[in-house]
C-alpha distance (Angstrom), angle and dihedral (degrees) to the residues before:
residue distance angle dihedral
X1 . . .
X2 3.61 . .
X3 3.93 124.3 .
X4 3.65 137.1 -147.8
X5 3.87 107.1 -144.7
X6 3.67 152.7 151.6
X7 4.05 108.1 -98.6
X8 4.13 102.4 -163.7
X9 3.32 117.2 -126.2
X10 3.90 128.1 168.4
X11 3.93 139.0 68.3
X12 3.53 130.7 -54.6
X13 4.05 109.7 -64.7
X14 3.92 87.4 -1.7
X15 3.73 101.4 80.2
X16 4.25 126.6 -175.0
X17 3.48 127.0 -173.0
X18 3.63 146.2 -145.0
X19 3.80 128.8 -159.7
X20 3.07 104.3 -137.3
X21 4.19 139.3 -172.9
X22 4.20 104.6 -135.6
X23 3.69 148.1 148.8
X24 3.97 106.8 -82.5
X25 3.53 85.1 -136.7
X26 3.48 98.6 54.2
X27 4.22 117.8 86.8
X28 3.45 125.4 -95.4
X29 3.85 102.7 -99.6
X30 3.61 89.3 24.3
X31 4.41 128.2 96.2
X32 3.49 119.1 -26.6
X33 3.63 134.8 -178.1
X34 3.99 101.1 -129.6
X35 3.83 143.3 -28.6
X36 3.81 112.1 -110.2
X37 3.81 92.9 170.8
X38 3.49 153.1 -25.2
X39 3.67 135.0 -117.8
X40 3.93 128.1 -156.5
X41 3.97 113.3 -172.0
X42 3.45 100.3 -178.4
X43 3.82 101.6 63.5
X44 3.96 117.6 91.1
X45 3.36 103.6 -92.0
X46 3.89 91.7 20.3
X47 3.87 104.5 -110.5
X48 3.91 115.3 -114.9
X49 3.85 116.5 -174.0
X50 4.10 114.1 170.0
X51 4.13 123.3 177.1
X52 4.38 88.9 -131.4
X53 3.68 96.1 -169.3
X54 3.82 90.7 50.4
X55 3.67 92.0 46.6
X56 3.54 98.9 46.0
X57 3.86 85.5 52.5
X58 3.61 92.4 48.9
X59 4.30 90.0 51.3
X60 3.93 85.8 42.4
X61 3.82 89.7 55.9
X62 4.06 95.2 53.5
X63 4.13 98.1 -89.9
X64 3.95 108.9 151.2
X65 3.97 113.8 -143.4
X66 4.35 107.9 -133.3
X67 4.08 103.1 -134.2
X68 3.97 96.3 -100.0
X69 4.01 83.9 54.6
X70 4.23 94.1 40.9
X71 3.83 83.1 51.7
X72 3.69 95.3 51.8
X73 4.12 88.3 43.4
X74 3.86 93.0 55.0
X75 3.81 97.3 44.7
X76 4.32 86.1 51.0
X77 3.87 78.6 47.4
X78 4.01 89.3 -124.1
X79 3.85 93.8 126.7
X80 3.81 101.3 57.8
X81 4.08 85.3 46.1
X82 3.39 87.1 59.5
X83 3.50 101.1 44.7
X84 3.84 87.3 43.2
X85 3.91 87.7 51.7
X86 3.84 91.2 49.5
X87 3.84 93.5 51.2
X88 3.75 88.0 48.9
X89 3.65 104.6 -110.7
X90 3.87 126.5 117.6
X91 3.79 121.9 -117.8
X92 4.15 109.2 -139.6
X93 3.49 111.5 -149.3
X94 4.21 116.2 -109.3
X95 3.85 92.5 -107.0
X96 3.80 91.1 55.4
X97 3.97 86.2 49.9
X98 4.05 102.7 57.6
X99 4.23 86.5 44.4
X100 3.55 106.7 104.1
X101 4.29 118.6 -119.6
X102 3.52 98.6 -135.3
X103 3.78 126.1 74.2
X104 4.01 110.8 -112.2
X105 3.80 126.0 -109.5
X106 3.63 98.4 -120.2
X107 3.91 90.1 51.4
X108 4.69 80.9 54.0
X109 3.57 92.9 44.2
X110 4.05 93.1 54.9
X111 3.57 85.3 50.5
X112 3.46 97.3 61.5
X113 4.38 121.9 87.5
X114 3.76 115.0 -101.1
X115 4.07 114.8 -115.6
X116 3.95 114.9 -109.1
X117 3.47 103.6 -144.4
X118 3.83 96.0 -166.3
């Protein structure tokens, strides 16, 4: 079976980690398939940096997140994509969300041929 985890990186008392794609019977800080990420707990906010199309492949394909690495996943939103994805429905990104739908009046009034008044 193959594992999402946390692979610990870092100094002594200043740990780093990478998110990382391995073997679930392979050790913590031992092989590994691929990086998809990194995280770095110690930073203010804690810095959380996830490859989402690799991932997504990677849950796609049968790989089962451990709970440190599902937590990471749903605060990078990647989890609820790919539950969204499996139930069939598309995730929009947030930007796309706070754009309005309709076209804006300035944009209509442009549009519109100037008056001659000859």
């Amino acid at each position: 079976m193959v594992k999402i985890r946390l692979r610990r990186q870092g100094a002594k008392n200043n740990p780093m980690y990478r998110v990382v794609v391995a073997d679930a019977k392979a050790p913590r800080d031992g092989g590994f398939l691929e990086i998809i990420g990194h995280y770095n707990p110690r930073t203010q906010p804690p810095v959380v940096e996830i490859d989402k199309e690799r991932t997504m492949h990677w849950l796609g394909v049968g790989a089962q997140p451990t709970e440190a690495a599902r937590a990471l996943l749903r605060r990078v939103g990647i989890m609820e994509a790919f539950v969204a994805q499996q139930d069939g429905k598309t995730v929009e990104p947030a930007a796309a969300e706070a754009a309005p739908a309709t076209p804006e009046p300035a944009a209509a009034e442009t549009a519109a041929p100037a008056e001659d008044s000859e």
